[in-house]
C-alpha positions in Angstrom: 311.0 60.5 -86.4 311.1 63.0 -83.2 312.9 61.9 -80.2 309.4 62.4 -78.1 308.0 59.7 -81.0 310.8 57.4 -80.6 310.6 57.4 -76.8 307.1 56.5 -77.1 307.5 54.0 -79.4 310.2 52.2 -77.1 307.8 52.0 -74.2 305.0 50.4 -76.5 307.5 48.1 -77.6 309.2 47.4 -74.2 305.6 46.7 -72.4 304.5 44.6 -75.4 307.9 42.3 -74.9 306.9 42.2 -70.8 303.7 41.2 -72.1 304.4 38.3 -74.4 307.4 36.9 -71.6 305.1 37.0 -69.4 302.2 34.9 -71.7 305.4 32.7 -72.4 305.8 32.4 -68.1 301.9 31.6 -68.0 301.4 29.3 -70.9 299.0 26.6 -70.6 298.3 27.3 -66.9 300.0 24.7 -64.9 301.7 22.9 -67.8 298.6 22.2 -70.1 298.7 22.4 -74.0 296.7 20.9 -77.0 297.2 17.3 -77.5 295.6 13.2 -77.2 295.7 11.7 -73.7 295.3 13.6 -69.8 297.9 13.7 -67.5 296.6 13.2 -64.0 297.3 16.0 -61.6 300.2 14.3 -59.3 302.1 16.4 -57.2 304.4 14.0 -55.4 307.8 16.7 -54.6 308.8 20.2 -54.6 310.9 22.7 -56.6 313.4 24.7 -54.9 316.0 27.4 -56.0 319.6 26.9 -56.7 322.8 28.9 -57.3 321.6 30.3 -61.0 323.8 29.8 -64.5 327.1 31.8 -65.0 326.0 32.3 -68.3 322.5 32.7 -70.0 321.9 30.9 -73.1 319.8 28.9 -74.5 319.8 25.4 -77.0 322.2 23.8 -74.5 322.9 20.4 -74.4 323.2 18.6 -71.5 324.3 15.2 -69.8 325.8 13.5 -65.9 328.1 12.2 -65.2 329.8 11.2 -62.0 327.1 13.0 -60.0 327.7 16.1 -61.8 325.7 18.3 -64.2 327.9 19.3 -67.4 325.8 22.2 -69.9 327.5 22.1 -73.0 326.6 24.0 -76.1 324.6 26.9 -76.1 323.5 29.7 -78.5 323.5 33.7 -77.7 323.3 35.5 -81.0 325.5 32.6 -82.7 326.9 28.8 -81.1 328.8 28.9 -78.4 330.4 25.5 -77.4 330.5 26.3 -73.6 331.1 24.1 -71.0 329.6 24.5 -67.5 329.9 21.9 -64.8 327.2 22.3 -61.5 327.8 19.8 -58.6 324.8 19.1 -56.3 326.7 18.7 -53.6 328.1 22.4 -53.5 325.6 24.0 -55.2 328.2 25.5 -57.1 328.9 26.1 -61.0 332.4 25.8 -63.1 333.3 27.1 -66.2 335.1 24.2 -67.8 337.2 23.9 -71.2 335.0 25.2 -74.1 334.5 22.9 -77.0 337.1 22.9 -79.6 334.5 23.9 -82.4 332.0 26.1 -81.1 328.5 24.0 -81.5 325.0 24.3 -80.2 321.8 21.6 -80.4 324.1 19.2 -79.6 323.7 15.1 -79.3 325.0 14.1 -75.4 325.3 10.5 -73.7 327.0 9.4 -71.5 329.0 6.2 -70.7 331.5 5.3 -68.2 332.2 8.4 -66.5 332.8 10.2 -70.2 330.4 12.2 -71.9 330.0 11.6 -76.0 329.2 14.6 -78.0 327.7 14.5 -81.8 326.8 16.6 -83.9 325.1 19.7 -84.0 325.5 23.4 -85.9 328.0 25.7 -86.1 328.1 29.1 -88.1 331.1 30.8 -89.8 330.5 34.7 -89.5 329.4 37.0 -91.4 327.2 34.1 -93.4 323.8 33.2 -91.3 322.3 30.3 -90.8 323.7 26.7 -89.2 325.9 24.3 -90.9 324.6 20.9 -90.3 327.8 18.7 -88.5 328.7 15.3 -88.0 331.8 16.2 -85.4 332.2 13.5 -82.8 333.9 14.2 -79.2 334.5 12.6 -76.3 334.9 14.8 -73.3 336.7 14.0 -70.0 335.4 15.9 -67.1 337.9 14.3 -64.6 340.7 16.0 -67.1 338.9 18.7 -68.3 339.8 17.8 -71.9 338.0 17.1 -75.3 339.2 14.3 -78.0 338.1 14.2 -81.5 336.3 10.8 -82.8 335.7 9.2 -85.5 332.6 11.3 -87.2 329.2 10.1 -87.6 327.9 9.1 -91.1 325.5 11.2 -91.3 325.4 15.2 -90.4 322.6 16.5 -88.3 321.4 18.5 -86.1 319.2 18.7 -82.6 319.7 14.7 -82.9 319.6 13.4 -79.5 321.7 10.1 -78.0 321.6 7.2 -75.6 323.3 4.7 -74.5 322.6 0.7 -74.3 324.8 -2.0 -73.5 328.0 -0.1 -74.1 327.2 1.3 -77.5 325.7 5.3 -78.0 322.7 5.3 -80.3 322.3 8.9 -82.3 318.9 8.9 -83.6 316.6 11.4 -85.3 317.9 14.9 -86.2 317.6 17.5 -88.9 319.5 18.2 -91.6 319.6 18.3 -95.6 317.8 16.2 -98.2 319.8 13.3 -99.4 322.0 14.2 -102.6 322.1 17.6 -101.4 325.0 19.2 -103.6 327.0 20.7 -100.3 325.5 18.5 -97.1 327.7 21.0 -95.3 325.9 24.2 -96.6 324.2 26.6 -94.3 320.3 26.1 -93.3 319.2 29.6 -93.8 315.2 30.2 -93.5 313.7 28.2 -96.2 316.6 26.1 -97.2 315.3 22.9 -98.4 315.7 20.4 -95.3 313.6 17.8 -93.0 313.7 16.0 -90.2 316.2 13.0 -90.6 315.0 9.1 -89.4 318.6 8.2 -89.0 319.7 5.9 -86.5 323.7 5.2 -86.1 325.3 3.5 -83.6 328.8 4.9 -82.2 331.2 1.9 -80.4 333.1 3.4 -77.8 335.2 0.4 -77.9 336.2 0.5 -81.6 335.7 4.0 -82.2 333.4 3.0 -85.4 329.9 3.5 -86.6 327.0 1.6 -87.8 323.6 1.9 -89.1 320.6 0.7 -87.6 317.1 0.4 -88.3 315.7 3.9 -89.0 313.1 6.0 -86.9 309.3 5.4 -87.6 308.9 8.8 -87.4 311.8 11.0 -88.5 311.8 14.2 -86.1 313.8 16.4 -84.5 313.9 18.6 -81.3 312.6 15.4 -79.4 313.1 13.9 -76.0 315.0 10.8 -75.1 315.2 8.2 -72.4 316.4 4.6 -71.6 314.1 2.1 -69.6 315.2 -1.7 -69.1 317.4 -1.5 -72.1 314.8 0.1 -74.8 315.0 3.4 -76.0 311.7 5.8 -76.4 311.6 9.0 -78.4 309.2 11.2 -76.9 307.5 14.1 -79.2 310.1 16.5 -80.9 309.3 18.4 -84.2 308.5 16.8 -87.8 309.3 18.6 -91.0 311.6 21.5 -90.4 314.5 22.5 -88.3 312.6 26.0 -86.8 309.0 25.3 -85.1 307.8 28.1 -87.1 307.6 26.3 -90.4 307.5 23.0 -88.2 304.8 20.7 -86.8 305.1 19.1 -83.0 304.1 15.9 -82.8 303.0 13.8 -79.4 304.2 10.5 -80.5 306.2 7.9 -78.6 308.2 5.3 -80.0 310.0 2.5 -78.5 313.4 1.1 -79.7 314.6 -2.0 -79.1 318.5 -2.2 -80.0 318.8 -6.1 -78.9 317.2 -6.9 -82.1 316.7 -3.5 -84.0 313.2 -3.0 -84.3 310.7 -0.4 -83.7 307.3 0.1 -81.9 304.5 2.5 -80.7 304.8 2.9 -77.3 301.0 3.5 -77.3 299.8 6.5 -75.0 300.9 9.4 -76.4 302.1 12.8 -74.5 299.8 14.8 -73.1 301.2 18.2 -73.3 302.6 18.3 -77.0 305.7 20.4 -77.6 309.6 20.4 -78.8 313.4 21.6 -77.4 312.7 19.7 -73.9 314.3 18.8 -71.2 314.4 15.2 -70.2 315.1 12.7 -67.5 314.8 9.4 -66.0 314.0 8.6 -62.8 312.8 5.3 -61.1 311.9 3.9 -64.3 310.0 6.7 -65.5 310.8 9.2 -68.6 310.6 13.1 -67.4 310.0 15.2 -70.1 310.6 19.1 -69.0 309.3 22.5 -70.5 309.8 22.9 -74.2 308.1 24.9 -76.5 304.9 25.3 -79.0 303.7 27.6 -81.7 300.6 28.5 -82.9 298.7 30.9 -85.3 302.1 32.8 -85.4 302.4 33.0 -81.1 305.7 31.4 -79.9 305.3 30.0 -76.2 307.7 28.3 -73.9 306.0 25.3 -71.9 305.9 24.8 -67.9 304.4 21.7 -67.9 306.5 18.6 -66.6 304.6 15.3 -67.5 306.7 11.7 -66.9 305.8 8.6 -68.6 306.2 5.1 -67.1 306.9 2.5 -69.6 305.8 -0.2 -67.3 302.4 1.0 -67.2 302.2 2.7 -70.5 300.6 5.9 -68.7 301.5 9.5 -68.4 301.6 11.6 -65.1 301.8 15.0 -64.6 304.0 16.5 -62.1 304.1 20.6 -60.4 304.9 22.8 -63.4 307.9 24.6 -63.5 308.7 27.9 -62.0 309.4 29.5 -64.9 308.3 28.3 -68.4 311.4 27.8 -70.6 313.0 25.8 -73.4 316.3 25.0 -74.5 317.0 23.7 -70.8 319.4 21.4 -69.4 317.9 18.8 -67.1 319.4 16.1 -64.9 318.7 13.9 -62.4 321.5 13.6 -59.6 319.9 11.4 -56.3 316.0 12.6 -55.7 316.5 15.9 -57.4 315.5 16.3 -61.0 318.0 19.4 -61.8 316.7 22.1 -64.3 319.3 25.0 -65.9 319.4 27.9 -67.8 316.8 28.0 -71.4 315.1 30.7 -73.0 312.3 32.0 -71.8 310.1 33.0 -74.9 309.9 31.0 -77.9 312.4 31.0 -80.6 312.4 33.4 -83.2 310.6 36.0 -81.7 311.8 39.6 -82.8 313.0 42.4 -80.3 311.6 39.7 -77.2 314.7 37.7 -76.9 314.9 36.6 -72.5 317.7 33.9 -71.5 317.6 33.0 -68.1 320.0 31.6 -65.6 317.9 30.6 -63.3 318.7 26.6 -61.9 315.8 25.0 -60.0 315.2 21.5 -58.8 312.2 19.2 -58.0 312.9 16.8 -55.3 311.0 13.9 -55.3 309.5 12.5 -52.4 307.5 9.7 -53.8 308.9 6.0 -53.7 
């Protein structure tokens, strides 16, 4: 191939990327996708800029503690394991102690000041593809410091956590088939695995696990989030680990851990997608970004859409600046705090966009 042939074909590459990113920035207009139910239009704060990510990523995990964001995780052509702590107050990021075993889609809860850490994937160069784990850690972010727990039954990953009446619930997840020869072995393209239903209970107290009722609906990729003591799991992927030989589903289940049983929650999410970002504030279940596929297009999702238990209804809220997934998302006081993410959809040859951009919407409603 000439070099005049080459140079063109780099700018019709390079404009189709700009292109699909910016499809990706615009998808669904102000936050709206395919899926059962309306969110009504509800713009009750604002979004404002803060000091950006040191390091763009994507797939990190995320929890607070102590009125502090910690971003832990993240995957940038392989896991990472980083730590990164922003404080509100300062508007100001820290690099903190990286995980001991590098790690990305990552369970998080906290409890007690502490933040738990489960599972996960992990790769071992030059071989592709994630190893399914069952690590457990507790990390310290008043000593900066990681300790190795007892590790869960099951391994998985993108599981995601919570924590009621002093015990952490891991639910959901992906990982292999049960009496897979090597549960440890590399998920690589179209290795046989699905969504897990699993639901284990971690007791900080006596550093042992249990097993609990499993999911109605096993999935993965799915958001999370605690409301007068019951948990709901909030959309997510069924099937597969990748959303390319996945399905996202819109719905919500409630779980009650007082006497381990399940439930539908009923209204189901209005904008349907996987890899949130998630919250709760006053009550209500935030559910930020994400990301959808369809007839072979990977998108990333604006939309922020809350759901209030109490009522059973869904509200939509000002889309996000910048559509991403992959985000970390807290809320610290009035401000629901959104870091980092990818900015086109997984898996997207040559168009691959991290951003470190760190925005928050500051609610002003009551």
């Amino acid at each position: 191939m000439s070099s005049a042939i080459q140079r063109m074909f780099a700018v019709v590459v390079t404009a189709l990327i700009v292109l699909l990113l910016t499809a990706s920035a615009l998808a669904q207009g102000p936050g709206q996708a395919p899926g059962q139910g309306q969110a009504q239009a509800s713009p009750l704060g604002r979004w404002v800029k803060l000091a950006p990510v040191p390091e763009k990523n994507e797939e990190f995990s995320f929890g607070a503690a102590n009125g502090k964001l910690y971003v832990i995780g993240g995957n940038g052509e392989g896991p990472k394991g980083l730590v990164m702590e922003y404080d509100p107050a300062a508007d100001k990021w820290t690099k903190k102690k990286n995980m001991p075993l590098p790690s990305d889609h990552l369970a998080v809860a906290e409890y007690r000041g502490k933040l738990y850490v489960f599972g996960g994937a992990t790769q071992l160069p030059p071989n592709p593809g994630n190893i399914p784990l069952n690590n457990a850690w507790e990390y310290d972010p008043a000593a900066d410091s990681w300790k190795a727990l007892a590790p869960m039954p099951t391994r998985r990953i993108s599981a995601v956590a919570a924590e009621v009446g002093g015990k952490i619930y891991v639910l959901g997840g992906a990982g292999h088939h049960p009496g897979a020869k090597d549960p440890a072995a590399p998920i690589v393209g179209n290795t046989p695995h699905r969504s897990l239903d699993t639901n284990e209970v971690y007791d900080p107290a006596t550093n042992r696990w249990e097993t609990r009722m499993t999911l109605p609906t096993a999935r993965n990729h799915c958001a999370i989030g605690v409301v007068n003591g019951k948990i709901y799991l909030i959309g997510g992927r069924v099937g597969a680990l990748n959303i390319s030989v996945s399905t996202n589903t819109n719905i919500v289940e409630v779980y009650d851990p007082a006497i381990d049983s399940w439930g539908a929650a009923g209204m189901r999410m209005p904008v349907v997608g996987s890899g949130f970002g998630w919250g709760t504030y006053r009550g209500r279940i935030f559910v930020v970004g994400g990301e959808t596929y369809d007839n072979h297009i990977f998108s990333a999702i604006r939309a922020v859409q809350s759901y209030d238990p109490a009522t059973n209804t869904w509200t939509r809220y000002p889309s996000l600046p910048l559509a991403r997934h992959g985000i970390s998302v807290a809320v610290i006081g009035n401000r629901l705090i959104v870091a980092g993410g990818h900015i086109q959809g997984a898996g997207t040859a040559g168009a691959a966009a991290h951003s470190d951009e760190t925005d928050a919407f500051e609610f002003t409603d009551k």
